[in-house]
C-alpha positions as YAML, in Angstrom:
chain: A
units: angstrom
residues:
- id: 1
  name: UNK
  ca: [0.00, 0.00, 0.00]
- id: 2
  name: UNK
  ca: [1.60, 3.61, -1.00]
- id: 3
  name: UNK
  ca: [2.54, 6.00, 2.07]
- id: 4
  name: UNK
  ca: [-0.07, 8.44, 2.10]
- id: 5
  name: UNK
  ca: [1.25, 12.01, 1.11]
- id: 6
  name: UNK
  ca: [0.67, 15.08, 2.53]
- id: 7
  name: UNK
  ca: [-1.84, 17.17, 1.05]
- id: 8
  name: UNK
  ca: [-4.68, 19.63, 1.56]
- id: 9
  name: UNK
  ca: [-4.94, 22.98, 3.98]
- id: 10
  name: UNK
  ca: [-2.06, 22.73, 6.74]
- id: 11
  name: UNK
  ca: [-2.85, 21.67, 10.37]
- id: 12
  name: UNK
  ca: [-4.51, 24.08, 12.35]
- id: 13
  name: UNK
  ca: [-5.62, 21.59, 15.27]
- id: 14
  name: UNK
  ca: [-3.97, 19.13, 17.60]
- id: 15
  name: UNK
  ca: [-5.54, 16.29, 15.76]
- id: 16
  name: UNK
  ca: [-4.33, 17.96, 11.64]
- id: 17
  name: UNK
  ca: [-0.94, 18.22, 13.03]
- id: 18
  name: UNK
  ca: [-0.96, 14.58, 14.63]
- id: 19
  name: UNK
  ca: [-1.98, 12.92, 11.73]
- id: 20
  name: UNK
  ca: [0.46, 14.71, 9.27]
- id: 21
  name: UNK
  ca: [3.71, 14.56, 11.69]
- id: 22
  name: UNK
  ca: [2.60, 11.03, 11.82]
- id: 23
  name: UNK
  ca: [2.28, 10.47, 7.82]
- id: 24
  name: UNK
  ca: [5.64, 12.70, 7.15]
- id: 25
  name: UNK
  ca: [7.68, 10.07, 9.61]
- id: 26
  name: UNK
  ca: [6.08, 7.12, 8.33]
- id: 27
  name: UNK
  ca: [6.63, 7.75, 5.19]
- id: 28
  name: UNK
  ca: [10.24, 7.98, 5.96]
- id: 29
  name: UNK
  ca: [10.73, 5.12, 6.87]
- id: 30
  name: UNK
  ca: [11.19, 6.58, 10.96]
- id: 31
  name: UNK
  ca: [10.86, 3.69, 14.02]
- id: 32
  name: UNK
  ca: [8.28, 4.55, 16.15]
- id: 33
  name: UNK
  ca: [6.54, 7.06, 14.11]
- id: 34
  name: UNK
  ca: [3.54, 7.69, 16.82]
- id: 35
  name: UNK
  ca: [5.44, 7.81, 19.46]
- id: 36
  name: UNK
  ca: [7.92, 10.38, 18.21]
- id: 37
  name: UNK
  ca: [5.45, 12.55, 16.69]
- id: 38
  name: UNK
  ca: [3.81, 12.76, 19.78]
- id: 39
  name: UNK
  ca: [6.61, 13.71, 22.31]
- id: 40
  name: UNK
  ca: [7.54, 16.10, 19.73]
- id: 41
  name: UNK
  ca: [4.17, 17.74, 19.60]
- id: 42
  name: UNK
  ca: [4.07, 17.21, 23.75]
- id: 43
  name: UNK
  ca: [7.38, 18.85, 23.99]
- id: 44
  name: UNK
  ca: [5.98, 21.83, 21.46]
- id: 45
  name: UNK
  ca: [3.58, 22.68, 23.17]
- id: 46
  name: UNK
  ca: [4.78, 21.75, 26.65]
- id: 47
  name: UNK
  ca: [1.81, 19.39, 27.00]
- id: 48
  name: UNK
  ca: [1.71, 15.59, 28.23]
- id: 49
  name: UNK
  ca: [0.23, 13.00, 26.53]
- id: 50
  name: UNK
  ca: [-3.16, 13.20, 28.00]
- id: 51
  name: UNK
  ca: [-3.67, 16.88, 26.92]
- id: 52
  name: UNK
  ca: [-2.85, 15.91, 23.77]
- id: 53
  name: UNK
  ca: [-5.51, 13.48, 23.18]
- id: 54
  name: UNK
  ca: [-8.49, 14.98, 24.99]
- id: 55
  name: UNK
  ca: [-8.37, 18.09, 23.05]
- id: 56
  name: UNK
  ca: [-7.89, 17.33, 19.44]
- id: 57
  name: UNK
  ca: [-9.86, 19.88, 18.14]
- id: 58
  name: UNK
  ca: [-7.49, 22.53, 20.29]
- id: 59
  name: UNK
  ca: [-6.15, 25.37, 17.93]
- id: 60
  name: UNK
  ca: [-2.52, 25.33, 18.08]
- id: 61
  name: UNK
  ca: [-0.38, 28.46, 16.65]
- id: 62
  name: UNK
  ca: [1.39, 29.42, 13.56]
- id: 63
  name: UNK
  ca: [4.83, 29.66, 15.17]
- id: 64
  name: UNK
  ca: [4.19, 26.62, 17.10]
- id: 65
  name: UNK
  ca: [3.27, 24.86, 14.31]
- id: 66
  name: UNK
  ca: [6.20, 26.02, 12.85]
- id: 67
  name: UNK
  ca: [7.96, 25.14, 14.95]
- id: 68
  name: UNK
  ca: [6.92, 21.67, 15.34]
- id: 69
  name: UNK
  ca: [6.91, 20.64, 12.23]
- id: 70
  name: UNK
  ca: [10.62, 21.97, 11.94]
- id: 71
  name: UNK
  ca: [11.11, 19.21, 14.79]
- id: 72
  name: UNK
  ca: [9.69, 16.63, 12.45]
- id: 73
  name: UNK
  ca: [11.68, 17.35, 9.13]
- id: 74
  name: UNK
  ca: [14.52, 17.27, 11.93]
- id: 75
  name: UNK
  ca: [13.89, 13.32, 12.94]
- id: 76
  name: UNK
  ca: [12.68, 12.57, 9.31]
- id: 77
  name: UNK
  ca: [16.65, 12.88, 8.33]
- id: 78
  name: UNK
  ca: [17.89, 11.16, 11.19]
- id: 79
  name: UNK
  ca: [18.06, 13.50, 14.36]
- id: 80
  name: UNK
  ca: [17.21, 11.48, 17.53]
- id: 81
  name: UNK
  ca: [13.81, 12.41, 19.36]
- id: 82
  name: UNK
  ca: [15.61, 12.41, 22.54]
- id: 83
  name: UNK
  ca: [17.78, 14.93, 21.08]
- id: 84
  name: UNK
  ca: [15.39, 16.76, 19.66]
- id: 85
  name: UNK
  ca: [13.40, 17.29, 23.07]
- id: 86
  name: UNK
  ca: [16.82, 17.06, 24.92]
- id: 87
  name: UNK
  ca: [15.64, 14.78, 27.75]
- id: 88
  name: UNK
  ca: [15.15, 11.10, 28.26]
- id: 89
  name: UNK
  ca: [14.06, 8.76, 30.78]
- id: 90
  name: UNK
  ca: [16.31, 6.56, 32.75]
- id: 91
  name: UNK
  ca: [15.35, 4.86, 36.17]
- id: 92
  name: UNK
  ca: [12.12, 6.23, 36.48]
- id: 93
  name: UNK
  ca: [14.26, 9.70, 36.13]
- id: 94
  name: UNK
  ca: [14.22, 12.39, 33.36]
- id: 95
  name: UNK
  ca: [17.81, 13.24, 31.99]
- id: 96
  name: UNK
  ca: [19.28, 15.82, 29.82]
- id: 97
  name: UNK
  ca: [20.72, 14.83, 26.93]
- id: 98
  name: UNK
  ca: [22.07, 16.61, 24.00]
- id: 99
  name: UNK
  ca: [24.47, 15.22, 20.81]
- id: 100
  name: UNK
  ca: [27.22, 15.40, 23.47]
- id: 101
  name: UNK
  ca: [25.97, 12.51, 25.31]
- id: 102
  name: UNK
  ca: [25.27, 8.73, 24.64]
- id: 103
  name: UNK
  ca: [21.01, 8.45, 24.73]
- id: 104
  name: UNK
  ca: [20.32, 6.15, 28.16]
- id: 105
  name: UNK
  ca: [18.93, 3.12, 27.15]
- id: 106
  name: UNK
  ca: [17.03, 1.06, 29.15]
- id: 107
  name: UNK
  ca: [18.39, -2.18, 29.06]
- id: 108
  name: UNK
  ca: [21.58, 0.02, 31.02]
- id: 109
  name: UNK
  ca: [19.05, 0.09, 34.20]
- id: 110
  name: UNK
  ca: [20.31, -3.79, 34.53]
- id: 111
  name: UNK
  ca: [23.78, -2.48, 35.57]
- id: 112
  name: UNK
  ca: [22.26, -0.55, 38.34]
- id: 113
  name: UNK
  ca: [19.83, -3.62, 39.31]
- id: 114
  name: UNK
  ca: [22.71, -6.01, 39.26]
- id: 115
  name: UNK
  ca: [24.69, -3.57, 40.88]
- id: 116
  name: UNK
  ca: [22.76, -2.92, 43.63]
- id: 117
  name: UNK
  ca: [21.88, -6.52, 44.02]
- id: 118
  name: UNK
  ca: [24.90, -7.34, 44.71]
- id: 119
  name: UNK
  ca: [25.93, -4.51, 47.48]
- id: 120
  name: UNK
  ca: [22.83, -5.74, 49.00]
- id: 121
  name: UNK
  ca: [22.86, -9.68, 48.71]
- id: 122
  name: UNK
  ca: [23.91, -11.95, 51.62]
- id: 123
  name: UNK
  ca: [27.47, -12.32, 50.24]
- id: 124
  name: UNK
  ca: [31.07, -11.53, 51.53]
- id: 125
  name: UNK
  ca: [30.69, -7.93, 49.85]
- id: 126
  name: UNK
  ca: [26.94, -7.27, 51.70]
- id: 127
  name: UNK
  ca: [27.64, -3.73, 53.90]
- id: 128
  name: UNK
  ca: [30.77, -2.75, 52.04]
- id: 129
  name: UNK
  ca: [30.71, 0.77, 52.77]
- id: 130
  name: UNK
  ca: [31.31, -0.70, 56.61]
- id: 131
  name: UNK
  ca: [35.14, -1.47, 54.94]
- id: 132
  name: UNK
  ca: [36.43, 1.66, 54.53]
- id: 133
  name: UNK
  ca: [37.44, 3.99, 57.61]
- id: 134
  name: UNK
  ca: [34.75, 6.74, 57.18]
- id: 135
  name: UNK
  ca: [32.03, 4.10, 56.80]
- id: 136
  name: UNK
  ca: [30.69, 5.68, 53.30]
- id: 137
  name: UNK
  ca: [30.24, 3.54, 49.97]
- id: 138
  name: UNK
  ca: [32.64, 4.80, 47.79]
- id: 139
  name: UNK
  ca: [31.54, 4.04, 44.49]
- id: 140
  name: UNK
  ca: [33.26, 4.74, 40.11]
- id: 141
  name: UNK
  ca: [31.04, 5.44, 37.14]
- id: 142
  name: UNK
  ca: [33.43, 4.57, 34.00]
- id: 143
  name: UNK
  ca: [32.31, 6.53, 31.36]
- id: 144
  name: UNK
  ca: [29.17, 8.16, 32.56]
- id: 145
  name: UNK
  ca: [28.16, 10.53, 29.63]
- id: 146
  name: UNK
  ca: [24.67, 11.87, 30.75]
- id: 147
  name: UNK
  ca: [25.37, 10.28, 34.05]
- id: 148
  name: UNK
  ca: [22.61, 8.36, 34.35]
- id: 149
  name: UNK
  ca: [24.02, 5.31, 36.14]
- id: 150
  name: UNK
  ca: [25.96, 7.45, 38.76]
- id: 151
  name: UNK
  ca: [22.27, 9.39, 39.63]
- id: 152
  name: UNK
  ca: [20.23, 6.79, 39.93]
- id: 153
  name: UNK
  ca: [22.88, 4.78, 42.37]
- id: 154
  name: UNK
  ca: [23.55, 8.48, 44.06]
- id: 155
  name: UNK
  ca: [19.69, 8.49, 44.65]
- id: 156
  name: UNK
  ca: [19.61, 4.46, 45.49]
- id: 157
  name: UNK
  ca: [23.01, 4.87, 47.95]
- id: 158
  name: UNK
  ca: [22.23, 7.44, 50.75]
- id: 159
  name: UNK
  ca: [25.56, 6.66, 51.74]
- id: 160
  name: UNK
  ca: [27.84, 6.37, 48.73]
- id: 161
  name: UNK
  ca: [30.13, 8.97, 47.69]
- id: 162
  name: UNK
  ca: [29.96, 8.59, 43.82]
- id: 163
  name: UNK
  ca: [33.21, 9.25, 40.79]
- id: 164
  name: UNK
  ca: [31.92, 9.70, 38.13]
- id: 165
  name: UNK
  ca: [34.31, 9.70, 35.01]
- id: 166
  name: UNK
  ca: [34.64, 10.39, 31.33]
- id: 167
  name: UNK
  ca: [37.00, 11.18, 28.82]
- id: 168
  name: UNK
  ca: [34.63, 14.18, 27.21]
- id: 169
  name: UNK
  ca: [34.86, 17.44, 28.86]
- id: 170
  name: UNK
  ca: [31.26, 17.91, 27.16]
- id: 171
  name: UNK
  ca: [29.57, 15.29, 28.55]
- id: 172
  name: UNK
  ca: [30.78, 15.96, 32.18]
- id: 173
  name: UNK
  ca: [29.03, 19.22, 32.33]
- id: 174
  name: UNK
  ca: [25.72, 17.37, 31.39]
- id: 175
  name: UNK
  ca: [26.66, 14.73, 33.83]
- id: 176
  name: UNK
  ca: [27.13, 17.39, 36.34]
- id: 177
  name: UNK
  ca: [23.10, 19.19, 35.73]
- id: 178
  name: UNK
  ca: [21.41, 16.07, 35.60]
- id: 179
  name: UNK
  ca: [23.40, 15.29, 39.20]
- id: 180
  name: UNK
  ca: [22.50, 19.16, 40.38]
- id: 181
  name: UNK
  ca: [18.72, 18.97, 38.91]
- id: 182
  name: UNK
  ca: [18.28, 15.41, 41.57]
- id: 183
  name: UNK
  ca: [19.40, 16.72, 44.15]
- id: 184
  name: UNK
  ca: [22.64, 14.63, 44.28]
- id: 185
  name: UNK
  ca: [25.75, 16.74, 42.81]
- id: 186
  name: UNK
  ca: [27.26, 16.89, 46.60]
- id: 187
  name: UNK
  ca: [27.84, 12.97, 46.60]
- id: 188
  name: UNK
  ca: [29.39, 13.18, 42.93]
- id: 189
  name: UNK
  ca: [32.75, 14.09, 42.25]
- id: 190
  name: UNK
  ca: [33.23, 14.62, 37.90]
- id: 191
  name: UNK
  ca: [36.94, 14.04, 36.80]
- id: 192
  name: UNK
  ca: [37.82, 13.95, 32.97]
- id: 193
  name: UNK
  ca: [39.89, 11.06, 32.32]
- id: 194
  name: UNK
  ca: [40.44, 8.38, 30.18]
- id: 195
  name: UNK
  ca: [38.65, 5.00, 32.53]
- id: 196
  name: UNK
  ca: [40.28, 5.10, 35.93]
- id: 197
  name: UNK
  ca: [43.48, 6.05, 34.83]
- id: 198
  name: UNK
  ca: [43.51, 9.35, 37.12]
- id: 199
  name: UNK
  ca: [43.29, 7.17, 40.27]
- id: 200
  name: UNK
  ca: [46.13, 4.30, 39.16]
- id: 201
  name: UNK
  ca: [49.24, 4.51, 41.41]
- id: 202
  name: UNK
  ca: [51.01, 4.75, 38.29]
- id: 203
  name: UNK
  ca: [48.99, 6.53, 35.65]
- id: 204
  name: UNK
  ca: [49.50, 5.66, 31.70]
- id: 205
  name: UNK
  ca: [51.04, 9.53, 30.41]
- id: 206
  name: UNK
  ca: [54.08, 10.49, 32.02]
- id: 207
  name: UNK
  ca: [53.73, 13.05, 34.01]
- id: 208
  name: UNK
  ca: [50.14, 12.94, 34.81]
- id: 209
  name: UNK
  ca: [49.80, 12.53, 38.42]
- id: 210
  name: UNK
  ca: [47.04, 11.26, 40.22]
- id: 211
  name: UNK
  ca: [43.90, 13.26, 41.59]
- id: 212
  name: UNK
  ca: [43.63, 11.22, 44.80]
- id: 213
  name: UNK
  ca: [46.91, 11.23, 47.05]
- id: 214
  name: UNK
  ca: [45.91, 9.52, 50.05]
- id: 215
  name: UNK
  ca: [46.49, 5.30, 49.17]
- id: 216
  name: UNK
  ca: [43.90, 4.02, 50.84]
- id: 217
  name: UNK
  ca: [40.87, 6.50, 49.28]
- id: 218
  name: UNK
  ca: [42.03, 5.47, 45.72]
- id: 219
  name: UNK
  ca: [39.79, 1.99, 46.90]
- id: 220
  name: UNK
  ca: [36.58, 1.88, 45.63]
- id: 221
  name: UNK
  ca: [33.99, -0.68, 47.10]
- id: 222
  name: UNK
  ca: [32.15, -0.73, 43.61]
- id: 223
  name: UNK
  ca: [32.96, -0.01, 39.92]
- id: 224
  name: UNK
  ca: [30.28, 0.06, 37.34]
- id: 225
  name: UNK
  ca: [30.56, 1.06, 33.75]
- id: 226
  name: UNK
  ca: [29.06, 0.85, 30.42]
- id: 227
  name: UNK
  ca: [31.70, 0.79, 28.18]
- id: 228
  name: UNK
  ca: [31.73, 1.65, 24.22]
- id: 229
  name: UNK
  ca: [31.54, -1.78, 22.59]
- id: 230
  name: UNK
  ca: [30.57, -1.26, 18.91]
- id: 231
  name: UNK
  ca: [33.26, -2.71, 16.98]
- id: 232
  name: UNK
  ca: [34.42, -0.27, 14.19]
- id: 233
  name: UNK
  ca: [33.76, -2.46, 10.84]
- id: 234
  name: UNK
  ca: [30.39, -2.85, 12.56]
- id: 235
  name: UNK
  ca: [29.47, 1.01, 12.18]
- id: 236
  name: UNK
  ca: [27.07, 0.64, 8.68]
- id: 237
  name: UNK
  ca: [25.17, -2.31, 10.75]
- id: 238
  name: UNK
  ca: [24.05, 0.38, 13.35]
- id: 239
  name: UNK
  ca: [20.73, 2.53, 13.07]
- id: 240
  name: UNK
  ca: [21.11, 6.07, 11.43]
- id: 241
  name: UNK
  ca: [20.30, 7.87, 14.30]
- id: 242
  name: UNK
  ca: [22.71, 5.94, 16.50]
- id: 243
  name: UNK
  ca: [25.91, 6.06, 13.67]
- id: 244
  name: UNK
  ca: [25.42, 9.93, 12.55]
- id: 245
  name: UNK
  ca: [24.16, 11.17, 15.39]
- id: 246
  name: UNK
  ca: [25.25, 9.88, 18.95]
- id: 247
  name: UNK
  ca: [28.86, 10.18, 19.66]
- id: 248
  name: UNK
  ca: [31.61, 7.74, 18.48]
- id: 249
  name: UNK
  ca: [33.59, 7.77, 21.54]
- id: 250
  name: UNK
  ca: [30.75, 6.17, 23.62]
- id: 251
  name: UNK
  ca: [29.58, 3.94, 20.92]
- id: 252
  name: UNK
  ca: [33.18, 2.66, 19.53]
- id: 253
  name: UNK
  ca: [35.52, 0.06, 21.45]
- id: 254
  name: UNK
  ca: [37.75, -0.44, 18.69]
- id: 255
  name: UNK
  ca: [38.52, -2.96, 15.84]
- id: 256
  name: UNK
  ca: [36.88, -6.27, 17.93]
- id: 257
  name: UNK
  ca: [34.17, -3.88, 19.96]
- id: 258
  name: UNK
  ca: [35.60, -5.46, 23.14]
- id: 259
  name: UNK
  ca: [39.45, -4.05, 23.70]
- id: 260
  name: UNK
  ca: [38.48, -1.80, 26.53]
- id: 261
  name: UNK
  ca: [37.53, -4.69, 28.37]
- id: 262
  name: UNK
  ca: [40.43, -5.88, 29.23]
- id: 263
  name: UNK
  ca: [41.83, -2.19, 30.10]
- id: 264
  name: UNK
  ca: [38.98, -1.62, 32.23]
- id: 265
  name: UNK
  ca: [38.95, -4.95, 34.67]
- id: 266
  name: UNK
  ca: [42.48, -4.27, 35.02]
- id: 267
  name: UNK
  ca: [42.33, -1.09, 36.42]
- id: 268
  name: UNK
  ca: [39.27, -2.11, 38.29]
- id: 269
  name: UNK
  ca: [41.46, -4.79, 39.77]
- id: 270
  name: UNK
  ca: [43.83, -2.68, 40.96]
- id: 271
  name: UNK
  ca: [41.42, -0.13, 42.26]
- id: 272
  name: UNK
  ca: [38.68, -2.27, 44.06]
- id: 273
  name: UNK
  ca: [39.14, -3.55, 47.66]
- id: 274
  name: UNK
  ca: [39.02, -7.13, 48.48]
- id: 275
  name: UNK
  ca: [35.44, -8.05, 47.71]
- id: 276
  name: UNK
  ca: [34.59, -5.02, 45.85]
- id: 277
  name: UNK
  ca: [32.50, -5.88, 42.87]
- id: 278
  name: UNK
  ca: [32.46, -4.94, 39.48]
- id: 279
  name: UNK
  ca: [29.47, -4.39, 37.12]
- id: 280
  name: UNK
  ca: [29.96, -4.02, 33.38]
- id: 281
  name: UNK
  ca: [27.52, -4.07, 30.37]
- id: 282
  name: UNK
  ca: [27.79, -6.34, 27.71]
- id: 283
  name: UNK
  ca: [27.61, -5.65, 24.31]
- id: 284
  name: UNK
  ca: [25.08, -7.91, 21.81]
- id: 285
  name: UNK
  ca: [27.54, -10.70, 21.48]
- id: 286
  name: UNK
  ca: [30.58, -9.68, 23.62]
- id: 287
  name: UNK
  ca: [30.12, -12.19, 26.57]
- id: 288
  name: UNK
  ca: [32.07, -14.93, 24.74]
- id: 289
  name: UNK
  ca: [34.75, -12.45, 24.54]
- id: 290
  name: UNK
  ca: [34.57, -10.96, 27.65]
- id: 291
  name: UNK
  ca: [34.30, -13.26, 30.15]
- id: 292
  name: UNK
  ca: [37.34, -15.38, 29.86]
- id: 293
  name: UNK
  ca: [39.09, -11.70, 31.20]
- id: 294
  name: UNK
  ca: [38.22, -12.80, 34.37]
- id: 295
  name: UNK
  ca: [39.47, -16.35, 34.54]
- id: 296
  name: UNK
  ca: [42.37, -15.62, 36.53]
- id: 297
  name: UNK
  ca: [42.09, -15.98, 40.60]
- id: 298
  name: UNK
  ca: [41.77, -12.35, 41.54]
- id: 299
  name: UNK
  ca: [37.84, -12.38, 40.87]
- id: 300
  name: UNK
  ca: [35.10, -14.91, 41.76]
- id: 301
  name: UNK
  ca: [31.55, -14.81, 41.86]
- id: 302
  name: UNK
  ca: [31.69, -14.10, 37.63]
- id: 303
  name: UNK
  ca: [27.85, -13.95, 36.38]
- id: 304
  name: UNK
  ca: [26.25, -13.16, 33.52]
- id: 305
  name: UNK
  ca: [22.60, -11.42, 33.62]
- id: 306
  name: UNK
  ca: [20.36, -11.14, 30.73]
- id: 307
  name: UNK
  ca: [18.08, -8.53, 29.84]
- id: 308
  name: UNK
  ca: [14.44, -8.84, 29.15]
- id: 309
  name: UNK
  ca: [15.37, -9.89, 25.59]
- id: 310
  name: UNK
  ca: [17.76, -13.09, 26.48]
- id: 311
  name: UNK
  ca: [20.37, -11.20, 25.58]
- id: 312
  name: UNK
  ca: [23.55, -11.52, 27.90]
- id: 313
  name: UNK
  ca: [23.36, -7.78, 29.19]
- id: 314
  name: UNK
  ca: [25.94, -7.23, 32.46]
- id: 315
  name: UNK
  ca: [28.95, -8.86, 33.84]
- id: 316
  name: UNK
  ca: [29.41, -9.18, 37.16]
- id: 317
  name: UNK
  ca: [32.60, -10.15, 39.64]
- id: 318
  name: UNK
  ca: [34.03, -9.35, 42.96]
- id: 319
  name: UNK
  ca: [37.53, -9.02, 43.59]
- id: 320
  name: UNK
  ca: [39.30, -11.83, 45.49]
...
C-alpha cells in the first residue's frame, strides 16, 4: 500500500498536526513514528500525553506549528527524538541529553539492578561501605556521559560517595546538571579522564599525576561502567540515528568492539578492595569475549545477567 502524502490545507488543530507529523515520519521510513510525533508535539507545546488526546480539536499556533513541524523534518533525516526534546528517561528519572551525550537506554538500568543486588545480597561484599574507615560507599562510574548510572545509584546509595568519570569534557558538564537537577551533585565528584586512569598509582602519560593522594581513598567498594563496545567495521550495521548522530567515543571500542575490556577490569582490579564488585555491560555478542578476562584468581563470583530480551546484558565479579 503507497505511504499516504501530505496534502490539503495545513494543520490548524492538535488532531491535523498529529496525523500529518505522523504520515511525514512514516513515510520515511522513521521507528516509532507515533510515538515520536507525539513527544515532539508534547514537547511543542509543553503538554503531556493526555492533553494531547483529549483536546484534538485545540487550535494550536502558527509559530508553534512552525515550529513543530521543523522538529519533524529534523527526525525525518535522522536526528534522535531524545535529542530533539533534549531529555530522556532513565530509572524512572528524566535526563538531559544533547548530541554530546550517549542516549540512556534502558536495558543500562540492569547495571544498576545487578549492581545494587549485589551490594545488598547476603554475600562476603553485603555492607561494604562498613570497609572503609569513614564508613561511606565509595563508588566509580566509568564513562558516565549523561550520568545516568551514577544518579540513579547516588539516589539508590544514601551513603555512597559517587566518581563519576569520562574522557569528554562535554559530557561531564551534562553529567554534572542532571546530578545538580536530583538533588545529588554533593555525593558526585566529575573528573575527565580516560577509565580510571587518574586514580592508578602509576597513571598511563608520564607526568600525569594522580587526583587522589591519600592510598587508601584510591579503593573503591564498587565499579560500574558501560563501556563503548561497537566494533568499528560494525558502524554501517548500526541505526542512522545511532551512527550519525550519537557520539563515536561512547559507541566505539575499537577494531573487535571489546578491547576496553580488558583495560577496564584491570584497572578495576587494581582499584577495588578485596570483595569489591564490578558491574559491566555487555555488548550484543561480547560475553564470549569478555568473560574469559576474568578467569584468573583475583575475581570470583563471575555472572552473567540477561536482559528482558535473552540477551547476555551485564557482567558481574568481585575481587578476590
Amino acid at each position: 500500500m503507497p505511504e499516504p502524502r501530505i496534502v490539503g490545507r495545513r494543520a490548524s488543530d492538535v488532531r491535523d498536526a498529529l496525523r500529518q507529523a505522523i504520515a511525514r515520519l512514516r513515510g520515511a521510513n522513521i521507528p516509532s513514528h507515533t510515538l515520536a510525533a507525539e513527544l515532539l508535539l508534547m514537547h511543542t507545546l509543553g503538554r503531556d500525553r493526555a492533553w494531547i488526546y483529549s483536546h484534538p480539536e485545540s487550535a494550536i499556533a502558527a509559530d508553534d506549528l512552525e515550529r513543530y513541524f521543523a522538529l519533524i523534518a529534523r527526525r525525518a533525516a535522522g536526528e534522535p527524538t531524545q535529542y530533539l526534546t533534549g531529555k530522556q528517561e532513565f530509572w524512572a528519572l528524566e535526563f538531559e541529553v544533547n548530541p554530546s551525550v550517549f542516549i540512556p537506554r534502558p536495558e543500562t538500568e540492569h547495571v544498576v539492578e545487578v549492581a545494587l543486588e549485589r551490594l545488598r545480597s547476603g554475600s562476603a561484599c553485603a555492607d561494604l561501605g562498613s570497609k572503609t574507615t569513614d564508613g561511606k560507599l565509595r563508588v566509580a562510574d566509568v564513562g558516565t556521559g549523561s550520568g545516568c548510572i551514577a544518579v540513579a545509584l547516588a539516589k539508590e546509595l544514601r551513603n555512597a560517595e559517587i566518581v563519576a568519570t569520562d574522557i569528554s569534557a562535554a559530557a561531564l558538564e551534562v553529567a554534572r546538571r542532571n546530578a545538580g537537577q536530583h538533588g545529588v551533585a554533593g555525593r558526585i565528584q566529575f573528573v575527565a579522564t580516560d577509565l580510571l586512569e587518574s586514580f592508578l598509582r602509576e597513571p598511563r602519560i608520564t607526568g600525569r599525576q594522580s587526583r587522589v593522594t591519600s592510598p587508601d581513598s584510591r579503593l573503591f567498594d564498587l565499579i560500574v561502567s558501560n563501556p563503548p563496545y561497537v566494533a568499528r567495521d560494525e558502524s554501517e550495521t548500526l541505526a542512522r540515528e545511532v551512527r550519525d548522530h550519537e557520539p563515536h567515543a561512547a559507541l566505539f571500542g575499537g577494531p573487535k568492539g571489546t578491547e576496553i575490556y580488558g583495560r577496564l577490569i584491570e584497572e578495576a582490579r587494581e582499584l577495588l578492595i578485596p570483595g569489591g564488585v564490578l558491574v559491566l555491560e555487555l555488548g550484543y555478542d561480547s560475553a564470549p569475549r569478555v568473560r574469559p578476562l576474568f578467569e584468573n584468581n583475583d575475581w570470583t563470583r563471575v555472572e552473567i545477567t540477561n536482559d528482558l530480551a535473552g540477551i547476555p546484558r551485564v557482567i558481574a565479579a568481585e575481587k578476590v
